[in-house]
Every structure is written in C-alpha cells, then in structure tokens.
Backbone as CSV, one residue per row, in Angstrom:
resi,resn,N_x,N_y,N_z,CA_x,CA_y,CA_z,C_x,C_y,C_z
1,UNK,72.175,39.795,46.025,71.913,39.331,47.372,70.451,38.860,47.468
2,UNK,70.265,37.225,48.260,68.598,36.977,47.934,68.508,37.713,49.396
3,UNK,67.088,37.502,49.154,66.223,38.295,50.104,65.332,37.302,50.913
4,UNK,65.225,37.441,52.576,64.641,36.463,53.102,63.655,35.836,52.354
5,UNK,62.539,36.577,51.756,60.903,36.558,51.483,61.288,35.480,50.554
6,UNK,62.060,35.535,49.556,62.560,35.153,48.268,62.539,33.584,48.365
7,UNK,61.874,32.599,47.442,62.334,31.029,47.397,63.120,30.885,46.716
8,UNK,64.154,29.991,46.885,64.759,29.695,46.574,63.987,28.654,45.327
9,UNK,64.320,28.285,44.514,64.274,27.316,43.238,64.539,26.685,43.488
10,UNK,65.610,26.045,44.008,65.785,24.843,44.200,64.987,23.975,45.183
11,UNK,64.593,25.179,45.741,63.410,23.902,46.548,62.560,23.266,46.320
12,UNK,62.158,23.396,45.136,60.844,22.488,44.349,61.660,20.856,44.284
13,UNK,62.972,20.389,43.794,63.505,19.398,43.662,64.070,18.684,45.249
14,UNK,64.101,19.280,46.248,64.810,18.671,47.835,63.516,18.310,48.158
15,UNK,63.845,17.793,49.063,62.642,16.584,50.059,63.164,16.886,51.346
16,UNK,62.678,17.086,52.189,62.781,16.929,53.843,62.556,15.692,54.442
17,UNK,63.740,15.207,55.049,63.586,14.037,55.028,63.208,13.886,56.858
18,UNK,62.629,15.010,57.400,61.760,15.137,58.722,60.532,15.391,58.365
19,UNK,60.165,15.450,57.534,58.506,15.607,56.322,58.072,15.241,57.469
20,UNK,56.853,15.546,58.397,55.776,15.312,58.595,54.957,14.419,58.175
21,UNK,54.099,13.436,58.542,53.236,12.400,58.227,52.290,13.274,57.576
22,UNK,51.231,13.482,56.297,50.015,13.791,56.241,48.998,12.333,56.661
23,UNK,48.550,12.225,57.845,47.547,11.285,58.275,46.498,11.124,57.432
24,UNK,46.322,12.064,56.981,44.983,12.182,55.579,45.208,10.849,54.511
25,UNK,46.656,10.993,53.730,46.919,10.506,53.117,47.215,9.046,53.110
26,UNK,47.852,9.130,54.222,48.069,7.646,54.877,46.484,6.566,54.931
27,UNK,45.843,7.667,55.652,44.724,7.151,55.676,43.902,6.582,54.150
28,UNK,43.769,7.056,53.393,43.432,7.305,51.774,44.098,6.383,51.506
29,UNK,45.526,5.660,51.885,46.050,4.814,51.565,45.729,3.197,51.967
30,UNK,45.226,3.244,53.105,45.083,2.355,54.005,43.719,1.405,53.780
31,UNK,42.380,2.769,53.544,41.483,2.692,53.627,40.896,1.511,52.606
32,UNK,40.054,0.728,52.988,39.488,-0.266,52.372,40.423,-1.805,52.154
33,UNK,41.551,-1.599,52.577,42.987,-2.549,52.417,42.957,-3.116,54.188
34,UNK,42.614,-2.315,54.780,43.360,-2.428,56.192,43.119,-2.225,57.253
35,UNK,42.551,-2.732,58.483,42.510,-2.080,59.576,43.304,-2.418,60.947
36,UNK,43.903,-1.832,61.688,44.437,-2.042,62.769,43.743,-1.941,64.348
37,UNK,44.109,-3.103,64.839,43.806,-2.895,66.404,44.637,-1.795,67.148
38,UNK,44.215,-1.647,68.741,44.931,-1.210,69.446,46.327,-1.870,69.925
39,UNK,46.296,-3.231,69.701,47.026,-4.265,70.013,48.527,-4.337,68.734
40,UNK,47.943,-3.428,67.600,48.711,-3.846,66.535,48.574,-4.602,65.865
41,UNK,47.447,-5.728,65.667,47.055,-6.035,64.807,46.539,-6.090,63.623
42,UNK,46.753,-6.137,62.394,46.836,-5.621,60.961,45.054,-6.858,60.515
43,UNK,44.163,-6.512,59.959,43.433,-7.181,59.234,43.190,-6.810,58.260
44,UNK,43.478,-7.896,56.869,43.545,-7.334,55.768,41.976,-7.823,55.180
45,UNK,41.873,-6.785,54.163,40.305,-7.081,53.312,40.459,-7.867,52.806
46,UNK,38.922,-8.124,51.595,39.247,-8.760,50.395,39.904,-8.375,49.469
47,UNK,39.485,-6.749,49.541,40.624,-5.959,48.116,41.836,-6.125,48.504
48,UNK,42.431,-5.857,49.535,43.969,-6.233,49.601,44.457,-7.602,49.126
49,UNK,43.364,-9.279,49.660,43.296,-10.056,48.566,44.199,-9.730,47.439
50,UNK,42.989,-8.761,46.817,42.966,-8.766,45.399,44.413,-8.180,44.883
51,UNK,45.287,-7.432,45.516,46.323,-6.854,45.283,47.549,-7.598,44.821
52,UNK,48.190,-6.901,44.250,49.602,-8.136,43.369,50.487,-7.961,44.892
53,UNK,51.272,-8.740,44.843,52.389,-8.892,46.004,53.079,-7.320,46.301
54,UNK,53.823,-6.553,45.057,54.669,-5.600,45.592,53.821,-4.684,46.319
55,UNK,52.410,-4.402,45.931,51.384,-3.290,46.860,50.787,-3.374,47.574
56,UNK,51.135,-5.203,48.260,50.397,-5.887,49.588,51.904,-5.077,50.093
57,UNK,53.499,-5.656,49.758,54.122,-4.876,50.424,54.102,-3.722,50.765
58,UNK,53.536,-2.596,50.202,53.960,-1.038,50.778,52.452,-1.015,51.368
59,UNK,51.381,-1.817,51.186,50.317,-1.337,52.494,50.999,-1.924,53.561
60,UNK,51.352,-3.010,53.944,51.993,-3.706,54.638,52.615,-2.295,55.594
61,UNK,53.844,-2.004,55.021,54.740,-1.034,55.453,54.164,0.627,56.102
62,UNK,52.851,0.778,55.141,52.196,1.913,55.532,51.751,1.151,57.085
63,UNK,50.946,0.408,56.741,50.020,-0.181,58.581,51.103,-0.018,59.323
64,UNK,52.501,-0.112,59.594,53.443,0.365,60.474,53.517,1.216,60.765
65,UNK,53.810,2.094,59.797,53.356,3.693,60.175,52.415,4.393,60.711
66,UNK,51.208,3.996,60.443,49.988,4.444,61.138,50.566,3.856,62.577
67,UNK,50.988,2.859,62.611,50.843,2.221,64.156,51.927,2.979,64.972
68,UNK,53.042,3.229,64.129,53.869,4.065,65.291,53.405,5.422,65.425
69,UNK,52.820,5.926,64.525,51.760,7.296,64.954,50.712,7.152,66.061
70,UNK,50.271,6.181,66.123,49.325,5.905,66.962,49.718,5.369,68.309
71,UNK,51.216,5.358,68.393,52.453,5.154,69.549,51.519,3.560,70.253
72,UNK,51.681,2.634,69.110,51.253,1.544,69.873,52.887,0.646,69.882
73,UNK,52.495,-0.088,71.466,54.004,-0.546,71.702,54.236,-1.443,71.421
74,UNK,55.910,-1.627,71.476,56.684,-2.622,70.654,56.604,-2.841,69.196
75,UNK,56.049,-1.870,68.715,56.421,-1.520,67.142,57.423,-1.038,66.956
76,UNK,58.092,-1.307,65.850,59.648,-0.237,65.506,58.844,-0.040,64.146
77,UNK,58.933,0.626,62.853,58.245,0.895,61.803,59.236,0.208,60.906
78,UNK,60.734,-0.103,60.687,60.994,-0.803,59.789,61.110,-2.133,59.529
79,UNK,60.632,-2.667,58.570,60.459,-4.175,58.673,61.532,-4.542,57.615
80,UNK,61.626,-5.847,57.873,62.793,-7.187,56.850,61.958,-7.710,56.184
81,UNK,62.792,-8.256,55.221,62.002,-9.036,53.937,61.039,-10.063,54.984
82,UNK,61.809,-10.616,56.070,61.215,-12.088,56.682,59.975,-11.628,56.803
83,UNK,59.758,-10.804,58.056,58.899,-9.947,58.431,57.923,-9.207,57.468
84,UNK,58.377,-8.738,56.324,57.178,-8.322,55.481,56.320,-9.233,54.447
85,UNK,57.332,-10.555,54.280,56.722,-11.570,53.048,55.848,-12.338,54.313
86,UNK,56.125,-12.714,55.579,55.235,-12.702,56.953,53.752,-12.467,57.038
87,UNK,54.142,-10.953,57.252,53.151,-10.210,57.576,52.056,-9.519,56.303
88,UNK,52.796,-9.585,55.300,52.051,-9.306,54.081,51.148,-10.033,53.581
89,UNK,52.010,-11.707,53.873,51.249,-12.638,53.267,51.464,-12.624,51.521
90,UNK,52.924,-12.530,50.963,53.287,-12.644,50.404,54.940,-13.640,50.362
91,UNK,55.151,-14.273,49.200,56.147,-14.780,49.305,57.753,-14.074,49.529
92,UNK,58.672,-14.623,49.819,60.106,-14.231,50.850,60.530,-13.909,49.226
93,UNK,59.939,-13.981,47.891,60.612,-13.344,46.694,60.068,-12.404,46.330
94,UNK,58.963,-12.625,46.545,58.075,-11.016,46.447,58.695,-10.285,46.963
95,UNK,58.917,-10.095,48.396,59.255,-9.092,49.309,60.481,-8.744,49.034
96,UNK,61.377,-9.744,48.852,63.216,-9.248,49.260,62.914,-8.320,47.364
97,UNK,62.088,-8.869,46.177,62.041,-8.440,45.016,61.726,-6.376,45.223
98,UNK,60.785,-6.633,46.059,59.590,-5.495,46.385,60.718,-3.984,46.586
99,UNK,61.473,-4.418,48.368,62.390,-3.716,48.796,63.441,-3.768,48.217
100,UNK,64.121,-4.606,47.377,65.510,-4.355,46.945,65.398,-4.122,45.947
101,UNK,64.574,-3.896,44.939,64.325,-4.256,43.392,63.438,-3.203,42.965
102,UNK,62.394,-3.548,42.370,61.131,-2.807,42.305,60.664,-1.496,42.735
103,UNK,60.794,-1.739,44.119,60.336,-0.124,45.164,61.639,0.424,45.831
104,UNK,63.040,-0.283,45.221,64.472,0.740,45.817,64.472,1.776,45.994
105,UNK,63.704,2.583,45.038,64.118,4.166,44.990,63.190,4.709,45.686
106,UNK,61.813,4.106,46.084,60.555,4.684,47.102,61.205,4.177,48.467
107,UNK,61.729,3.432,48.914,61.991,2.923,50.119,63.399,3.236,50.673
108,UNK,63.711,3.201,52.342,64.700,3.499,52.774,64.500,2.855,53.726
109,UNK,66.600,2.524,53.587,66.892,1.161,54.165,67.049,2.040,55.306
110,UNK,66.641,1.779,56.678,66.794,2.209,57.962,66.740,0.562,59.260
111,UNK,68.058,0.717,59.612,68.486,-0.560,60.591,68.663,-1.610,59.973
112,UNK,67.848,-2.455,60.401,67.831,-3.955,59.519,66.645,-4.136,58.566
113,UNK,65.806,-3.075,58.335,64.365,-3.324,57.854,64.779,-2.049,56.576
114,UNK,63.622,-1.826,56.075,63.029,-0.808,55.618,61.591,0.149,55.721
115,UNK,61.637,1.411,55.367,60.711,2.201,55.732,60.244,2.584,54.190
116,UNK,59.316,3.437,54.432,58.475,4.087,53.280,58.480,5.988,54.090
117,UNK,59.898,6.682,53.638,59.936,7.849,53.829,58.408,8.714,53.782
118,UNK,58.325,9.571,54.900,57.019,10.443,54.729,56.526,11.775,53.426
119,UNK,57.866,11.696,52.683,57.650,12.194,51.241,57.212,11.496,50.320
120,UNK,57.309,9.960,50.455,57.291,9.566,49.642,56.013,9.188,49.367
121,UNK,54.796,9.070,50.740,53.575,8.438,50.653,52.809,8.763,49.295
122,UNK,52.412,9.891,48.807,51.949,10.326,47.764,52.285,9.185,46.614
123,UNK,53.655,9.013,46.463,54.306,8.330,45.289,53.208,6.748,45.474
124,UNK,52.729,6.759,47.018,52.763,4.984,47.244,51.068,5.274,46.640
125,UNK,50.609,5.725,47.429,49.324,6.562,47.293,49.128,5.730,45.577
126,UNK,49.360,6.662,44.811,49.577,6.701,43.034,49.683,5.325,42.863
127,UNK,50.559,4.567,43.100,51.161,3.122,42.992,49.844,2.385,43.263
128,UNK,49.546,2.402,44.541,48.140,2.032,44.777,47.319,2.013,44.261
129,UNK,46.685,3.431,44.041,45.544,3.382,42.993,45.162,3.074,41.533
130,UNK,46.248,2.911,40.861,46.608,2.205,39.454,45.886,0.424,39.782
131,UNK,46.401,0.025,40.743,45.558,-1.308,40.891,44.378,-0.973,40.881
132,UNK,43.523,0.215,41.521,42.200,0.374,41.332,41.310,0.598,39.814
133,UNK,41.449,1.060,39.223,41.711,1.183,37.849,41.778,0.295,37.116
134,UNK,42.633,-0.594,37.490,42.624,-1.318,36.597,41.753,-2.656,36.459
C-alpha cells in the first residue's frame, strides 16, 4: 500500500498540462529578441534579425504568451502558419515547416493556431540558446 508522503516514479516522465507559466523563463527567452507594447505590439531586435526562421517562429509564439499574461486585449495566444510567417517575418514555408514539421513534438495544435505548451518553454529556452553559441 503507497503512502501519501510517497512519490510516485512515475512522475518524473508526466507533464501537467495546467503547468504554470515560469515568467522568469519566458522572460530569459524573450530578452534581447523582443519587446512588447501595451498595445501588443511585438518589436523585434537585431539579434532576432540574426535568427534562422524556425526560432524567429517560437519567439514569435513566446511574445503571445507574455501578452496573454499580461491580459492585453484581443489576443488569443494561438497563432496559424498565415499569422506566424506574418508576424515573424518569416516565409509561409518556414512557418507551416516550423509548426508541422520541425517543432511538432514542442508545439500544440490548439483551435486553428498553435501554442508552445508551458512545459515545454525550457525545451524552447535550449533551442534558443544554441543559436547563441553558435
């Protein structure tokens, strides 16, 4: 018989898929790539520039997130290829490549768009910083 106190093992491998935002991280993610108005407006740096298409997409997707944390209106957080090769400033093959291809298994399809699950930021985080590096 387990015992309340007791973890379970298997919990090292499940994900909560109500995860909590770490804002820290997001932020760490964002930072030097991105800044947002109150309005929702996204301005990208030069380093974001410098970024290959699929990791303009997931900053892209992060700046949504910050923005619906920051409950600015008429945001929904998941975006469409249209909307992210758009707003990324990347091409409509990059993007549909990015979300359907490439970043499938980091991303979740929610409505007509896609999101970047709040477990997963860390993973994007990593992804990110390899461009730095290099």
């Amino acid at each position: 018989m387990k015992m309340q106190n007791e973890n379970d093992v298997l919990d090292e491998i499940f994900v909560d898929k109500n995860e909590p935002v770490d804002k820290s991280l997001l932020v760490d993610i964002l930072k030097g790539y991105a800044t947002i108005d109150n309005a929702g407006t996204i301005v990208y740096s030069e380093d974001y520039d410098k970024l290959v298409g699929h990791k303009k997409v997931l900053i892209y997707l992060c700046c949504k997130k910050a923005m619906i944390l920051k409950g600015i209106n008429g945001i929904i957080e998941s975006a469409g290829q249209s909307e992210v090769s758009e707003s990324a400033r990347v091409t409509l093959d990059v993007a549909r490549n990015t979300l359907h291809k490439k970043h499938k298994k980091l991303l979740k399809k929610d409505g007509k768009g896609y999101i970047i699950p709040n477990y997963n930021l860390i993973k994007v985080k990593d992804i990110i910083k390899v461009e730095k590096n290099e």
